[in-house]
N, C-alpha and C positions, 0 to 999 in steps of 0.2 A: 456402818462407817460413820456414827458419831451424827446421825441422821441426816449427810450432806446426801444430796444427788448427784453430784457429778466430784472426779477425782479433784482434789486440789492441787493447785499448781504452785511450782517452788519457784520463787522471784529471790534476787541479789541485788544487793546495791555495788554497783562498778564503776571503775576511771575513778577511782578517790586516791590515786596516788598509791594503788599496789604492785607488786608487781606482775609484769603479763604473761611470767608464766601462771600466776594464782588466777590472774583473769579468765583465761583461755580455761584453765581447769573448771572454775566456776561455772563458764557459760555451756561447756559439756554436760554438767549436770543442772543447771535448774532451766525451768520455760522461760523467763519473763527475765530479762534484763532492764534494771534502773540505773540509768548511765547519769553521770555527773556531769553538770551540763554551765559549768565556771562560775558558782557560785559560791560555794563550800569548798569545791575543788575542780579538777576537771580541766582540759583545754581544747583547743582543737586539734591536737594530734591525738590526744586519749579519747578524745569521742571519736574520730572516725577508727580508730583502732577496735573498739568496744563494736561499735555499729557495725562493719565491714565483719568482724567473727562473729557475732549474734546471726548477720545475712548466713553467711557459711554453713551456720549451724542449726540454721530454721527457728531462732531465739525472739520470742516477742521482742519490738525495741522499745524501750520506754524514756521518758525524759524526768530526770531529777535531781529539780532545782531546787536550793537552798540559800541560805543566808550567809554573806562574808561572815570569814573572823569565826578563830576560835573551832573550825572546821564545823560551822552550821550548828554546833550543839549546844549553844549559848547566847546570850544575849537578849534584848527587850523585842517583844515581837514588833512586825512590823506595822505602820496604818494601812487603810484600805489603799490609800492611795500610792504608797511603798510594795506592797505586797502586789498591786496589778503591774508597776511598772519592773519589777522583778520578773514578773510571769510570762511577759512581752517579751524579755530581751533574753531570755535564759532558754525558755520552751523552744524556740524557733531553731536555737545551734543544735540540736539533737534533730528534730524535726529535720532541716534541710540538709545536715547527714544521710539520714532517712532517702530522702527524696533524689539524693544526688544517685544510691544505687536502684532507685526505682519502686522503694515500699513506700509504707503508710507509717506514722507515730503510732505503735499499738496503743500506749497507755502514758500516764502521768501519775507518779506518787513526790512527793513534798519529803523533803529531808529534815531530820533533825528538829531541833528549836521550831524549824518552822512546820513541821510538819503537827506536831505538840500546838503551837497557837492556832492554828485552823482548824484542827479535833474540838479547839476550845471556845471558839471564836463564831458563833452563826455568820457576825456580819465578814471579816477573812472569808470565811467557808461559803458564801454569797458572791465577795468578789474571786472565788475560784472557780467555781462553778460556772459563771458569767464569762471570764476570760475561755476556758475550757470550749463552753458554748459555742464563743461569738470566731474564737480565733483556729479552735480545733476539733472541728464538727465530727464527732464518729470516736474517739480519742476515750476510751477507760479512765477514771480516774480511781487511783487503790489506795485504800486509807483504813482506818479501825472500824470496826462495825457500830454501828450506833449513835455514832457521836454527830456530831457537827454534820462533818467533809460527807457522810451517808443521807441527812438530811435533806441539807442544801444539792446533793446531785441529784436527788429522786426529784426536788420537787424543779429541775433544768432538765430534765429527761434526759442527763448524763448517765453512761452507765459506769457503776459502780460496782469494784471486785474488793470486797471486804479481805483484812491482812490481818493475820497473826505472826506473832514473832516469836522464831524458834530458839534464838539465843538470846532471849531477853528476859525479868523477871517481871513478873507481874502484880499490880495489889489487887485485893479482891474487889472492886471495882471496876477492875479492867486497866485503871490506867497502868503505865510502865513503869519499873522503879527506876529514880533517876539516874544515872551512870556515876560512877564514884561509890555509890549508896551500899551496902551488903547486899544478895542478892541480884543486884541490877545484869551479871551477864550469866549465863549458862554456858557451858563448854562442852562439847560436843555427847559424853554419855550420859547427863543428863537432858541436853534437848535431844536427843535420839526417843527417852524416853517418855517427853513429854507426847513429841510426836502420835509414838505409839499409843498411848494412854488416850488421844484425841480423838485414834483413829477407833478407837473403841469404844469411846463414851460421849465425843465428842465434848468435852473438858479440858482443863489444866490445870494442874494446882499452883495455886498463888502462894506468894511469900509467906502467908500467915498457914500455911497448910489446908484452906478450905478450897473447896471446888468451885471452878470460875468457866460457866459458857463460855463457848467461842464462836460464834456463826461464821466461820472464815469459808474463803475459796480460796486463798492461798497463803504462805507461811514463807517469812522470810529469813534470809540467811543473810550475815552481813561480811562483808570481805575481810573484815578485820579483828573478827573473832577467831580464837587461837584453833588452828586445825580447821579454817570455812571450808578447805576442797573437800575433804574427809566427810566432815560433818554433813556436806551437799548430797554428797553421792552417796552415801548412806542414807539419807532424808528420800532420795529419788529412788531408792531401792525398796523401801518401803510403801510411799506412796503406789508405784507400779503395781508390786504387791499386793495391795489392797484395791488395786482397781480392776485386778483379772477378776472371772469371773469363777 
């Protein structure tokens, strides 16, 4: 299986303003839910919505915050000093969701624009790492393998769940092609097939047609790719799949 050890697990980003029945569908099929936590989108009745079904449903819960304006996929990235007080005040509404029905924050992944400036960014990916540390001891952080945000958590003895994206395009570098761009989204019978090709070789073909590692432990699906329930549950039917024995 693409020489991982252990199955991969399928995360969603959720609460960005879908609807709950695609929520609810969503959190059925993947492990890990990334809940929007009122930055990009999100408020307090979609995160206790999102959290309270994820409890239901034995769903990792996770916290993901992002940047106002433009729904997080845009704009100048933030300073060290903008990005930690973003982290304070965003991380904690999912968290004390959390806490109210008696679990723990499993994880933390970064949205959009902002998640792209910290992959890029050591000194960001320094102060995420440090916030993570100091304010959410135990707490996952999922990010792209190699970059930055993997760096800076190994050397905060954070731990770190590497993401690949199943409806996203890729350049042979790894990074993402940017949204708008040709290539930039997959739709569902092509990342099915990406899927499976990973689960075989553990690869992907990038935009240019050439073969692109992927050290992932888990693959994301995003709520507002055309067909996400579909594509989830198909993605969770193969993964399982491939983890009998």
């Amino acid at each position: 299986m693409g020489g991982t050890h252990v199955k991969p697990l399928l995360n969603c980003d959720l609460g960005e303003g879908e609807p709950r029945e695609r929520t609810h569908g969503l959190l059925r099929a993947v492990h890990l839910a990334n809940i929007a936590c009122g930055g990009h989108a999100g408020d307090e009745d979609s995160i206790g919505f999102c959290v309270a079904t994820a409890l239901e449903l034995r769903i990792g819960i996770g916290a993901h915050p992002g940047l106002p304006g433009g729904f997080g996929r845009a704009g100048a990235a933030p300073s060290a000093a903008e990005l930690e007080a973003l982290l304070l005040v965003q991380i904690p509404r999912v968290e004390a969701a959390a806490r109210r029905h008696g679990i723990r924050l499993h994880h933390v992944k970064l949205h959009g624009a902002l998640y792209h400036a910290v992959e890029q960014d050591p000194a960001l990916a320094a102060v995420t790492a440090s916030v993570l540390a100091r304010q959410h001891p135990g707490t996952v952080w999922v990010g792209q393998p190699g970059r930055a945000a993997e760096q800076a958590a190994r050397q905060a003895g954070i731990g770190f769940l590497p993401e690949g994206f199943l409806d996203r395009g890729y350049h042979p570098d790894g990074r993402l092609v940017p949204r708008g761009a040709e290539g930039a989204l997959l739709e569902p019978p092509a990342a099915l097939e990406r899927l499976d090709g990973w689960l075989s070789a553990g690869s992907v073909k990038a935009a240019d047609g050439t073969e692109l590692r992927l050290p992932v432990a888990t693959w994301c699906v995003h709520a507002d790719t055309p067909g996400s329930v579909e594509l989830a549950q198909a993605a969770r039917r193969l993964l399982d799949a491939a983890g009998r024995p």
